[in-house]
Steps between C-alpha positions, in 0.01 A plus 500: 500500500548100495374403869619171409838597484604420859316146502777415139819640694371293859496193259810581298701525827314177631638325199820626475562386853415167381741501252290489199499863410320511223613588118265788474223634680260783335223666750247671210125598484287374232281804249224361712641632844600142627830450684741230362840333617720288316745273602743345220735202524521514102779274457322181712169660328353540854300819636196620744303756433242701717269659446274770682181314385589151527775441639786291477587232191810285442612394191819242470575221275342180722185732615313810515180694570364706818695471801229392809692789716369801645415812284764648638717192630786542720820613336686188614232260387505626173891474503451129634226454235784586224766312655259153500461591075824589488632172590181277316189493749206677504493775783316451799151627629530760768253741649786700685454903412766749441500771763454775332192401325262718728602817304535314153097433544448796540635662269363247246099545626590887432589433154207266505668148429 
């Protein structure tokens, strides 16, 4: 069982109601038990990745690094976040939380992350 699963299909949808569905989009876990999504824009070499231990990172052409959002950031910040280095700025700072986080915490202090 992937717990993070629902958190990668709230942000796919966020993002393809934005318009910028992404390219690809891969929701794994790592040998070491860690939870991982990846969000591809291979063409414009852009993509975010989170990750259950630290969070979310942006890579894109003009900038990259961790993204100062919530742990688990709200879908459509994330989906503005990729819009902003879609079009050549960094993305924004927000602290705004996706909804469903509650049980996505939880499920991450059982597995101890």
């Amino acid at each position: 069982m992937m717990p993070h699963l629902p958190y990668a299909d709230a942000v796919h949808a966020a993002l393809t109601e934005a318009d910028l569905a992404p390219e690809t989009l891969s929701a794994t876990e790592t040998d070491d038990g860690q939870f991982v999504v990846l969000i591809e824009w291979p063409t414009v070499r852009t993509s975010l990745r989170w990750h259950s231990g630290t969070g979310w990172r942006h890579s894109a052409p003009h900038c990259g690094g961790p993204m100062f959002v919530d742990h688990l950031a709200d879908p459509a910040a994330i989906a503005e976040a990729a819009g902003l280095l879609l079009d050549g700025f960094p993305p924004h700072t927000t602290r705004a939380r996706w909804t469903g986080a509650p049980t996505l915490d939880r499920a991450l202090a059982a597995r101890g992350i």
